[in-house]
N, CA and C atoms as an extended XYZ file, in Angstrom:
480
Properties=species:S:1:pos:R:3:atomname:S:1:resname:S:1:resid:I:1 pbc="F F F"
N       -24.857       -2.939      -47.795 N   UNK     1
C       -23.848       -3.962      -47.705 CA  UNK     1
C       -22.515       -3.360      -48.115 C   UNK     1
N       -21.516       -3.751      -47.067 N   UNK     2
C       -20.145       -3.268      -47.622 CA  UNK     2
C       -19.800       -3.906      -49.189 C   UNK     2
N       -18.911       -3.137      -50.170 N   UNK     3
C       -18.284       -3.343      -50.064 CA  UNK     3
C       -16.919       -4.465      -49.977 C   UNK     3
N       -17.170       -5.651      -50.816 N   UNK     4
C       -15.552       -6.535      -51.131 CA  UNK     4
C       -14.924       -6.209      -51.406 C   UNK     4
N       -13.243       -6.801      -50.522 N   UNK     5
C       -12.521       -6.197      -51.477 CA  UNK     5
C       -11.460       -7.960      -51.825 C   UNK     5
N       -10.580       -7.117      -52.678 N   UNK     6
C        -9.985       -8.625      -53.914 CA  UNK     6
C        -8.858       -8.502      -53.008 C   UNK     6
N        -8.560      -10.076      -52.989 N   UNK     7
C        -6.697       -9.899      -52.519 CA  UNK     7
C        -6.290      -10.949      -53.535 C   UNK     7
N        -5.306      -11.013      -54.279 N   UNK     8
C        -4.963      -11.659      -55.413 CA  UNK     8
C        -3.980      -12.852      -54.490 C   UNK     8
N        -4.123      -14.159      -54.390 N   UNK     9
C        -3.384      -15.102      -53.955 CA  UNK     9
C        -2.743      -16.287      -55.009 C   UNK     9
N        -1.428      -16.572      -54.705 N   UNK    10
C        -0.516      -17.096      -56.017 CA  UNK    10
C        -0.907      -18.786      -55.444 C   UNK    10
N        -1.609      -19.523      -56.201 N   UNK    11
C        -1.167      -20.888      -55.612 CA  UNK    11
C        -0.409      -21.429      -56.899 C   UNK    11
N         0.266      -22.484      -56.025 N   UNK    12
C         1.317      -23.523      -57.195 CA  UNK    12
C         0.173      -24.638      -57.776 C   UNK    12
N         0.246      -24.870      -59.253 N   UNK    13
C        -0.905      -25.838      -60.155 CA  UNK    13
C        -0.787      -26.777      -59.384 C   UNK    13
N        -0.331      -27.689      -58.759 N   UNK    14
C        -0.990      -28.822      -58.324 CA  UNK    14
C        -2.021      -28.281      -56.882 C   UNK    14
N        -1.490      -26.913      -56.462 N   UNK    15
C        -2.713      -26.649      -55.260 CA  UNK    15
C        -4.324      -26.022      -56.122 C   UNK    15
N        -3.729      -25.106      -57.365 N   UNK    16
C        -5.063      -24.974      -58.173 CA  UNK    16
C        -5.743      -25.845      -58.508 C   UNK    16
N        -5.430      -26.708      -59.114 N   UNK    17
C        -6.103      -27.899      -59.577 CA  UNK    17
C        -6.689      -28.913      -58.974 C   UNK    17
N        -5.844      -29.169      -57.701 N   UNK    18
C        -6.805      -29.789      -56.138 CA  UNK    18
C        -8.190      -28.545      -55.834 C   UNK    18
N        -7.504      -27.613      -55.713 N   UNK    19
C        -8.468      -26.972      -55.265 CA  UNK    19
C        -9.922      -27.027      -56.216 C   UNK    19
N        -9.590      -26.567      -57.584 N   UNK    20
C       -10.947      -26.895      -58.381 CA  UNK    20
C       -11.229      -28.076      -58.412 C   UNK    20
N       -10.562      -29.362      -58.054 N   UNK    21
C       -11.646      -30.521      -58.810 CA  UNK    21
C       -12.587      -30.841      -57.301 C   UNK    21
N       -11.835      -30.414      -55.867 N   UNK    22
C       -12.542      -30.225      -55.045 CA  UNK    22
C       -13.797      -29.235      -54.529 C   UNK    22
N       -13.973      -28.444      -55.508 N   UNK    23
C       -14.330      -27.036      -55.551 CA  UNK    23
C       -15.697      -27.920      -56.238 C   UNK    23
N       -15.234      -28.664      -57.621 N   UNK    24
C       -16.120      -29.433      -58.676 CA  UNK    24
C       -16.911      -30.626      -57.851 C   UNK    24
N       -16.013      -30.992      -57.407 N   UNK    25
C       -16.889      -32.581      -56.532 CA  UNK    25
C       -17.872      -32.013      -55.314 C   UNK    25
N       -18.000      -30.709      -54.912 N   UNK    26
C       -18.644      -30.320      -53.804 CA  UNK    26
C       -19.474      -29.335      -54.419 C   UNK    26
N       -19.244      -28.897      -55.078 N   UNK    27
C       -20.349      -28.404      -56.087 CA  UNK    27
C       -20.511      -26.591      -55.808 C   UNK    27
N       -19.571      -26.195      -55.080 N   UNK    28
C       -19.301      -24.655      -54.954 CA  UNK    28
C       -17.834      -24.094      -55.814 C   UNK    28
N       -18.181      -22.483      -55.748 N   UNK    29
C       -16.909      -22.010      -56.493 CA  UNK    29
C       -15.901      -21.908      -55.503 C   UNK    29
N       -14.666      -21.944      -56.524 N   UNK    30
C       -12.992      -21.849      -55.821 CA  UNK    30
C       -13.145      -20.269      -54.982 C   UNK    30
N       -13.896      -19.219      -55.417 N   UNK    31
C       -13.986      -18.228      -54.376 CA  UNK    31
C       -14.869      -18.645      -52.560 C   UNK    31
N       -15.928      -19.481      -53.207 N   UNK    32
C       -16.495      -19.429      -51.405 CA  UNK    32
C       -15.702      -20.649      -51.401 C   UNK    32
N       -14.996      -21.740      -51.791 N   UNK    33
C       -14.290      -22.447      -50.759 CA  UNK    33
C       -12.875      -21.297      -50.020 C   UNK    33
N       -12.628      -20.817      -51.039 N   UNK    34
C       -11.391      -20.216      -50.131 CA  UNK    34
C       -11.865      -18.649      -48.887 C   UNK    34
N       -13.399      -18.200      -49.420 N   UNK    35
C       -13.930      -17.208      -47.995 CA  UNK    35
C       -14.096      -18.472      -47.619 C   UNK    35
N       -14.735      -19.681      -47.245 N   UNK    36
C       -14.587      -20.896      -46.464 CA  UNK    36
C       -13.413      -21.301      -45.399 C   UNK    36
N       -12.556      -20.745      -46.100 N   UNK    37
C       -11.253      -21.505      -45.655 CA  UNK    37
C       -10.900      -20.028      -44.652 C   UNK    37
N       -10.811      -18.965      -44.633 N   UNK    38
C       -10.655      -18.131      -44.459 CA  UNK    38
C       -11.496      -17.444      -43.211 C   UNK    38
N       -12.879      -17.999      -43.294 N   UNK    39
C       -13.921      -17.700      -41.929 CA  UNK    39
C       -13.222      -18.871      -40.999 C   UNK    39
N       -12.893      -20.271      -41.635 N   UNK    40
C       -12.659      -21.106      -40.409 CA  UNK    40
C       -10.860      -20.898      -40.006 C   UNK    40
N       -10.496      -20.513      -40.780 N   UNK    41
C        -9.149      -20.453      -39.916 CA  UNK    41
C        -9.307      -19.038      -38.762 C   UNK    41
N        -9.919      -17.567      -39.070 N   UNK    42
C       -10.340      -16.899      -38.153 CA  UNK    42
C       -11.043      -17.265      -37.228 C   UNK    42
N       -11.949      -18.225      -37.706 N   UNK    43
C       -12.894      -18.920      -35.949 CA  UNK    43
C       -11.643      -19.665      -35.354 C   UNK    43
N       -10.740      -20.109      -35.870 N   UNK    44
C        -9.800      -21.265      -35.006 CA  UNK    44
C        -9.091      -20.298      -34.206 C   UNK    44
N        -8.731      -19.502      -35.022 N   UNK    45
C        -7.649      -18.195      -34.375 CA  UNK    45
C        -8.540      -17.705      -33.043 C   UNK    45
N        -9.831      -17.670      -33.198 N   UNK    46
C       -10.545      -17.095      -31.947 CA  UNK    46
C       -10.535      -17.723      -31.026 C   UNK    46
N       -11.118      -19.363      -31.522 N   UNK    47
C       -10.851      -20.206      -29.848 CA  UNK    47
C        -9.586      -20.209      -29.416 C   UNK    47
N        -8.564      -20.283      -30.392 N   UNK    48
C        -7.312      -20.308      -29.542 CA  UNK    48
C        -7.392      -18.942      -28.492 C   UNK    48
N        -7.648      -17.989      -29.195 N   UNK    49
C        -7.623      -16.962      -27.981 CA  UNK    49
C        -8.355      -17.003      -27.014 C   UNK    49
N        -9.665      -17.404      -27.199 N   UNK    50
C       -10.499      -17.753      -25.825 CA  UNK    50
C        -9.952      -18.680      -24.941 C   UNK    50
N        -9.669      -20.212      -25.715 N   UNK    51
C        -8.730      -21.132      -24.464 CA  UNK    51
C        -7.676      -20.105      -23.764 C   UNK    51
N        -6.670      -19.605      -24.832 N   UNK    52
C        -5.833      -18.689      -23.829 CA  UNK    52
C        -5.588      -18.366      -23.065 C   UNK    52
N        -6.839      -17.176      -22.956 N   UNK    53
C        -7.821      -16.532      -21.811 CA  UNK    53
C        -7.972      -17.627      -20.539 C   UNK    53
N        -8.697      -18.764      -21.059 N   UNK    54
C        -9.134      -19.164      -20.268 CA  UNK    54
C        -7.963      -19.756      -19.058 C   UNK    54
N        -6.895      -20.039      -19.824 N   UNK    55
C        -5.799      -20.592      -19.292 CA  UNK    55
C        -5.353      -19.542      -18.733 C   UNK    55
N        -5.023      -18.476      -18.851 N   UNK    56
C        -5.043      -17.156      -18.132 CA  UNK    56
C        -5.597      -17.037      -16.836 C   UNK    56
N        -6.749      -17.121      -16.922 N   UNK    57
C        -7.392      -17.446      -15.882 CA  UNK    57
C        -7.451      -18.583      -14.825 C   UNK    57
N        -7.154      -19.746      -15.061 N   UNK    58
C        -7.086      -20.662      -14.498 CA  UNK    58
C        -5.685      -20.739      -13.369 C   UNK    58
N        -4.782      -19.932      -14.434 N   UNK    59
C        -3.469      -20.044      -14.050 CA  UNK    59
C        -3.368      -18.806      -12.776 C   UNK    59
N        -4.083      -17.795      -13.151 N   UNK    60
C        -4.138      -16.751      -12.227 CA  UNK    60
C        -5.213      -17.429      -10.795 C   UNK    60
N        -6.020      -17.961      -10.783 N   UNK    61
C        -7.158      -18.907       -9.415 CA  UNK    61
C        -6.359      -19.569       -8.500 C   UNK    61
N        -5.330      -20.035       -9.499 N   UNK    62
C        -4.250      -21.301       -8.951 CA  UNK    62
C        -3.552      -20.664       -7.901 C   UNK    62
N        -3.108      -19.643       -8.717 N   UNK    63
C        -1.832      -18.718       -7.950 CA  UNK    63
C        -2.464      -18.302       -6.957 C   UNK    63
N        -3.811      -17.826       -7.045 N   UNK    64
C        -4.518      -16.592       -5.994 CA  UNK    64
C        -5.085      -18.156       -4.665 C   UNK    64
N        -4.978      -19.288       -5.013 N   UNK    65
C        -5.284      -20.167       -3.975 CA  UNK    65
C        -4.000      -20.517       -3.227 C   UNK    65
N        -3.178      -20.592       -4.126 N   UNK    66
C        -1.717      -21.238       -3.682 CA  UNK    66
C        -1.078      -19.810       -2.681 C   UNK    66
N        -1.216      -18.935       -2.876 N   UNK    67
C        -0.940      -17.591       -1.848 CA  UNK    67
C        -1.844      -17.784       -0.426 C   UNK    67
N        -3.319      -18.275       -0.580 N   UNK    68
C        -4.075      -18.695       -0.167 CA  UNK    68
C        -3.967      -19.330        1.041 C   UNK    68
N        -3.311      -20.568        0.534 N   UNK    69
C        -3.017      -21.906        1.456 CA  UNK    69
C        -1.591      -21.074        2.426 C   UNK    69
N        -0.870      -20.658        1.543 N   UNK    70
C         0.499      -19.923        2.248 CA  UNK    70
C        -0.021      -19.484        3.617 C   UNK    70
N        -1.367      -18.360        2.796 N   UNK    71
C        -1.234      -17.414        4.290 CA  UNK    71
C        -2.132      -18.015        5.864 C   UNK    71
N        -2.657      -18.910        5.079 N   UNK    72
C        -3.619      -20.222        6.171 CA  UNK    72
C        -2.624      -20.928        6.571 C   UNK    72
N        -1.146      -21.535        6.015 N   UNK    73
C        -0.585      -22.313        6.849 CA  UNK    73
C         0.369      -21.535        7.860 C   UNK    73
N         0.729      -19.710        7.641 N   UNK    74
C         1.276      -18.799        7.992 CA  UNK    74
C         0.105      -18.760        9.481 C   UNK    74
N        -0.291      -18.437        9.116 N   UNK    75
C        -1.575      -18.427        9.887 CA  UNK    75
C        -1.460      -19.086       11.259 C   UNK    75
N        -1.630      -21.096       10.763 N   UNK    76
C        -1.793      -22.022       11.273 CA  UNK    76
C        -0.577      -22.173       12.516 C   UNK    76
N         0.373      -21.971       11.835 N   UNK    77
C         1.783      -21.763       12.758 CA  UNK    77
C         1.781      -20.747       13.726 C   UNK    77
N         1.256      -19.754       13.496 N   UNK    78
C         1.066      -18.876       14.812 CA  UNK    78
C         0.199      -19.035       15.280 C   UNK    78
N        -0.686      -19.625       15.453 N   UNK    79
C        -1.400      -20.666       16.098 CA  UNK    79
C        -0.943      -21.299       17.271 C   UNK    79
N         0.099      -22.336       15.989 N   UNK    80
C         0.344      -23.645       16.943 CA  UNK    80
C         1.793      -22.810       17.904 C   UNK    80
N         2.085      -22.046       17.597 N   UNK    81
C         3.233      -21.149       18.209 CA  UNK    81
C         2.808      -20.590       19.325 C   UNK    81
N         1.328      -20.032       19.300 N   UNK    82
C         0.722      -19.660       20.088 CA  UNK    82
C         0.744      -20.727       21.911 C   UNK    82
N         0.087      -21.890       20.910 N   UNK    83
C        -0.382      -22.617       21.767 CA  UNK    83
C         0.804      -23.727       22.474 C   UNK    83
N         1.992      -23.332       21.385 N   UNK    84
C         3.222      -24.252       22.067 CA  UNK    84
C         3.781      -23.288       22.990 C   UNK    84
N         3.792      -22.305       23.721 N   UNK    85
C         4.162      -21.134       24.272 CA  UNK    85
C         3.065      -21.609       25.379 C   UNK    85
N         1.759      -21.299       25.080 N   UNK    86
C         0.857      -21.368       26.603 CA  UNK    86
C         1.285      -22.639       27.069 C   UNK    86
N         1.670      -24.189       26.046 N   UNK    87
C         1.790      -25.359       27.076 CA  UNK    87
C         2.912      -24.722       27.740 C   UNK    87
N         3.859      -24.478       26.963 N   UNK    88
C         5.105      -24.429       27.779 CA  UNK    88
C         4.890      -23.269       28.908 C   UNK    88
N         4.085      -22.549       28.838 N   UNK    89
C         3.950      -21.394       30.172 CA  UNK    89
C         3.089      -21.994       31.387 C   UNK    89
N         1.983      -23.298       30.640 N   UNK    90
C         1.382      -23.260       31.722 CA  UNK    90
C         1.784      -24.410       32.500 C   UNK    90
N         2.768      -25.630       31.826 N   UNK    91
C         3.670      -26.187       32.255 CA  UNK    91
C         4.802      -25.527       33.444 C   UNK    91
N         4.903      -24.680       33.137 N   UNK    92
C         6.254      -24.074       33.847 CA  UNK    92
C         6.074      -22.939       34.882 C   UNK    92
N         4.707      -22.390       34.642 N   UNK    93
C         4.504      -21.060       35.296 CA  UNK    93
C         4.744      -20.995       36.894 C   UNK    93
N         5.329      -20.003       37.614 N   UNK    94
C         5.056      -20.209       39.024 CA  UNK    94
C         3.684      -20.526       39.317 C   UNK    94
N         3.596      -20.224       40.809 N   UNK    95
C         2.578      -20.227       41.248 CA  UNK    95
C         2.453      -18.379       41.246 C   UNK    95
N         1.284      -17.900       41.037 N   UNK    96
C         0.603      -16.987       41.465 CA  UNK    96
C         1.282      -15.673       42.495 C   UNK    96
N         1.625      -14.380       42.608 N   UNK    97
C         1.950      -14.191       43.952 CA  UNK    97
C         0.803      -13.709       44.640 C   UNK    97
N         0.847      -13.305       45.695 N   UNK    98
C        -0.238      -12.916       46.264 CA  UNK    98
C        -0.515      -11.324       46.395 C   UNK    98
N         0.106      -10.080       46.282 N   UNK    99
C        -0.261       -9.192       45.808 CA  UNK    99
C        -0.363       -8.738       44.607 C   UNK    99
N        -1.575       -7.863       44.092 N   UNK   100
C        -1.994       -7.551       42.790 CA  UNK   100
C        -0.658       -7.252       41.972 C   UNK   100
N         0.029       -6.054       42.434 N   UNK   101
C         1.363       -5.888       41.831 CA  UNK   101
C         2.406       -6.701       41.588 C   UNK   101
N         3.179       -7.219       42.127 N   UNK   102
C         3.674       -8.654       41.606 CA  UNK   102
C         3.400       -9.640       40.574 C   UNK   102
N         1.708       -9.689       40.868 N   UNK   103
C         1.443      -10.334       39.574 CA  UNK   103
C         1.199       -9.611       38.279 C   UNK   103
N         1.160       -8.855       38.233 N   UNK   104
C         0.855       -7.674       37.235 CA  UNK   104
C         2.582       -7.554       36.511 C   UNK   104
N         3.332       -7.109       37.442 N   UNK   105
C         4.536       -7.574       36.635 CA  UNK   105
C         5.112       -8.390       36.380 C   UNK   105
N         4.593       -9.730       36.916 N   UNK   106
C         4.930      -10.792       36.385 CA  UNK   106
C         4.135      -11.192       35.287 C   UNK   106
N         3.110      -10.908       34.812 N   UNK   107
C         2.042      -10.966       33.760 CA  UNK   107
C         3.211       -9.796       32.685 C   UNK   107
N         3.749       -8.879       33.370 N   UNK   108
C         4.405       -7.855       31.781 CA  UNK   108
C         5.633       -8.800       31.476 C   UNK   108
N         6.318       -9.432       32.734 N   UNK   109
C         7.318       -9.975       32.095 CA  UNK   109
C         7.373      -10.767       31.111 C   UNK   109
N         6.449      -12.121       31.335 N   UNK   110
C         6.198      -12.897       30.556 CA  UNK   110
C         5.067      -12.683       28.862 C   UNK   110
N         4.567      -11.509       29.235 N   UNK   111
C         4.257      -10.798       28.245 CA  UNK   111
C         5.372      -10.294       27.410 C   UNK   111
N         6.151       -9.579       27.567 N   UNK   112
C         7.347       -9.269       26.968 CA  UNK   112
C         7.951      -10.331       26.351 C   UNK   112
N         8.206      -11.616       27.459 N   UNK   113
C         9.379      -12.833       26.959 CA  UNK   113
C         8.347      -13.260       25.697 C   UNK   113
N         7.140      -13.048       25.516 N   UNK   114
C         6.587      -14.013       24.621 CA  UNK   114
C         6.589      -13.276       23.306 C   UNK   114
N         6.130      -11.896       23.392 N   UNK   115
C         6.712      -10.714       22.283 CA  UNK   115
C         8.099      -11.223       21.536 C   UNK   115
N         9.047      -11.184       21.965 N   UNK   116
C        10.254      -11.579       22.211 CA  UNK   116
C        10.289      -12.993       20.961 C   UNK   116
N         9.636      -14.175       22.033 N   UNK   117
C        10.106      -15.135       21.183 CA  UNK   117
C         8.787      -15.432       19.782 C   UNK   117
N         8.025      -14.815       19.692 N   UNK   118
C         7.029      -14.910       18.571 CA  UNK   118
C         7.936      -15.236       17.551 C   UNK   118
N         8.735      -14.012       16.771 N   UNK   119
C         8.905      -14.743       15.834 CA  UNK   119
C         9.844      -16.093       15.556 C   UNK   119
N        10.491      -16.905       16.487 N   UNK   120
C        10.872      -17.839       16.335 CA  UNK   120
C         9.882      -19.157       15.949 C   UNK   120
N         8.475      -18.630       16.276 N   UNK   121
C         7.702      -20.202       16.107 CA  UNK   121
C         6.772      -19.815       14.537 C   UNK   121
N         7.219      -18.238       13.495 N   UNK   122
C         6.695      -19.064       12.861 CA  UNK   122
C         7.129      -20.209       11.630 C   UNK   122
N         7.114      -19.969       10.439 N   UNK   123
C         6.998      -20.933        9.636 CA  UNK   123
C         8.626      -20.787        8.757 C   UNK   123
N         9.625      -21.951        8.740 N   UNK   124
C        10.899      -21.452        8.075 CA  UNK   124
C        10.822      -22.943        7.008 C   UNK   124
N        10.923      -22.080        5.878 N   UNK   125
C        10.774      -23.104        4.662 CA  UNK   125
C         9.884      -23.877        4.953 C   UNK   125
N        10.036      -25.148        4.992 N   UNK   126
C         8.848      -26.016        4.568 CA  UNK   126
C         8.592      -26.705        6.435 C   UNK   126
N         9.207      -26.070        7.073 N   UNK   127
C         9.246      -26.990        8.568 CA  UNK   127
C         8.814      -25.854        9.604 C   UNK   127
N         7.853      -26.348       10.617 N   UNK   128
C         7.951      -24.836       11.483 CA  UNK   128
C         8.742      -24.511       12.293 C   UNK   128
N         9.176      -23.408       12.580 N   UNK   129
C        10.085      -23.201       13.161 CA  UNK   129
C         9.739      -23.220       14.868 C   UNK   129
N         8.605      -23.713       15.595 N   UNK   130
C         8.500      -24.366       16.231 CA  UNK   130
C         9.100      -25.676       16.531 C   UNK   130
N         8.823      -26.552       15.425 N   UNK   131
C         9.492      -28.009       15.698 CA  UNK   131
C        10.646      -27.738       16.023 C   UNK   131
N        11.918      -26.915       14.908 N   UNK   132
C        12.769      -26.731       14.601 CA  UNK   132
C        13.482      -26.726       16.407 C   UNK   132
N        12.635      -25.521       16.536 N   UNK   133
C        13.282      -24.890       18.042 CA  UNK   133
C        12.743      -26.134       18.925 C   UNK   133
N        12.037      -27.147       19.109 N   UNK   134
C        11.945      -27.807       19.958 CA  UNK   134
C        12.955      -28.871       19.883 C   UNK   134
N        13.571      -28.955       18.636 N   UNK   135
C        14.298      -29.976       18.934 CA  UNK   135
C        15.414      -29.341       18.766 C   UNK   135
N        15.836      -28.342       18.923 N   UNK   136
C        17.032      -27.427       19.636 CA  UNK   136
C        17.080      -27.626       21.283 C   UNK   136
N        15.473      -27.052       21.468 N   UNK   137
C        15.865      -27.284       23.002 CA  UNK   137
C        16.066      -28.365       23.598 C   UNK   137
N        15.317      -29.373       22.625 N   UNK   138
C        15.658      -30.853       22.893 CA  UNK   138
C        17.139      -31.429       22.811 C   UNK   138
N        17.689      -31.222       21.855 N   UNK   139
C        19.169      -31.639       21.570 CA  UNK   139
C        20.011      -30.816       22.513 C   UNK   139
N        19.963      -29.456       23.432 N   UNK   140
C        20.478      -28.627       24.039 CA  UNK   140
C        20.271      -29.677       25.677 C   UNK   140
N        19.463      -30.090       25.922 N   UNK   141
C        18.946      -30.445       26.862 CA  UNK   141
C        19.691      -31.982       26.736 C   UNK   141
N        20.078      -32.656       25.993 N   UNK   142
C        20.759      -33.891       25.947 CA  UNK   142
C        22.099      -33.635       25.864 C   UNK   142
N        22.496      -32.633       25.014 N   UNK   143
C        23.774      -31.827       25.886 CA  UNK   143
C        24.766      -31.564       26.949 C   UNK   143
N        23.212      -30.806       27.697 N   UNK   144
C        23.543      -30.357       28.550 CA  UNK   144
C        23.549      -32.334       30.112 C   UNK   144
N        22.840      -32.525       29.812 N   UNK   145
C        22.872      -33.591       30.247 CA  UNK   145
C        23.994      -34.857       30.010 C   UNK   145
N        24.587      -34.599       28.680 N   UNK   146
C        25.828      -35.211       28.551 CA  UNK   146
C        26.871      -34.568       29.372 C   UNK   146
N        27.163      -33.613       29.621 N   UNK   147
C        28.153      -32.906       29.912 CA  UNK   147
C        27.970      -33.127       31.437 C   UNK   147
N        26.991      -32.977       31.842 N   UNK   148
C        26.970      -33.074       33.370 CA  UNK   148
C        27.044      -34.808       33.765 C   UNK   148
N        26.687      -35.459       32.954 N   UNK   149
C        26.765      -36.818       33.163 CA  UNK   149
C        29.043      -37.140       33.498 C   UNK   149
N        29.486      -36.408       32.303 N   UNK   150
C        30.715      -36.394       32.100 CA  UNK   150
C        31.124      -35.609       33.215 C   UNK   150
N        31.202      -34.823       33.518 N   UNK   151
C        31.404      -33.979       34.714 CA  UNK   151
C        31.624      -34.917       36.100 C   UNK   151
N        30.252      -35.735       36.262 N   UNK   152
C        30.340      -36.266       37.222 CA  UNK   152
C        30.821      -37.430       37.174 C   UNK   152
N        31.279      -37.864       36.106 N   UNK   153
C        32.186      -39.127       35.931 CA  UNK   153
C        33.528      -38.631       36.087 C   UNK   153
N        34.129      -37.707       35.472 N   UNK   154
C        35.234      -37.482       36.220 CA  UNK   154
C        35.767      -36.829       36.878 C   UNK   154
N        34.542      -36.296       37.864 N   UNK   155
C        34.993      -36.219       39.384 CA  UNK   155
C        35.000      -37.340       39.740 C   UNK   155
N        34.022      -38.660       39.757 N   UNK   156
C        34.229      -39.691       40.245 CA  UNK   156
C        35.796      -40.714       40.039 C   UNK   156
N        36.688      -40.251       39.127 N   UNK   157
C        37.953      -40.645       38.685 CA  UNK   157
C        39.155      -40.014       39.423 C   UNK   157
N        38.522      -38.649       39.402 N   UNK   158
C        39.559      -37.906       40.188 CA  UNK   158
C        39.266      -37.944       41.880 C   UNK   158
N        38.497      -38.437       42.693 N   UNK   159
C        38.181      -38.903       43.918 CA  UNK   159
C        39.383      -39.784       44.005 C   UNK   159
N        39.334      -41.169       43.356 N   UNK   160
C        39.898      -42.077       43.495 CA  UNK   160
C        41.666      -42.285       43.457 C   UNK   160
């Protein structure tokens, strides 16, 4: 067996004197209440470090899910970027030509244009940049439709 060693501690008489008549009413000495006092404040000191930890951990799962969801909704948008590109291609596409070559470069062109616009559909701050651009082309397109509406109103002024 180790081995004790003494550490001399100053208390003020009204903490001595609590301490012995409590020491007296429980029926142990003022030395094992105070190794008493001394094992449980080191066990407290320990769980605090284990919760810690644990919060450590919890806090690090969070983060490693929340990166998580990022790269799934990163993801999700080139996706839907994907698939807002084929409506709009297969909406719009010519027809077909009839020799292999022709279509072959018409397959690189539109291969290229889509290279091209990828990164516009994916994700900008909290909105995708899909929507974003659709209602660009949307508002461009009411625009452009104002203007020609105006156009032809006053040619119809200047006729007269």
């Amino acid at each position: 067996m180790a081995a004790k060693r003494t550490y001399s501690v100053r208390l003020d008489d009204d903490q001595l004197r609590e301490l012995e008549a409590r020491a007296d009413h429980i029926g142990l000495s003022v030395g094992h209440m105070i190794r008493g006092a001394i094992k449980d404040f080191l066990r407290q000191e320990q769980e605090k470090d284990y919760l810690n930890n644990v919060r450590i951990d919890i806090i690090t799962a969070v983060n490693r899910l929340a990166r998580q969801v990022e790269k799934d909704r990163a993801e999700q948008q080139l996706i839907m970027g994907v698939l807002d590109y084929l409506r709009e291609w297969l909406g719009f596409a010519l027809p077909a030509p009839a020799d292999k070559a022709a279509a072959q470069a018409l397959q690189a062109k539109r291969t290229q244009d889509f290279y091209e616009r990828l990164p516009s559909f994916f994700v900008n701050k909290s909105r995708a940049k899909v929507t974003e651009r659709a209602e660009q082309i949307g508002a461009a397109d009411e625009t452009l439709q104002t203007e020609s509406d105006e156009k032809d109103f006053s040619h119809d002024e200047g006729e007269s």
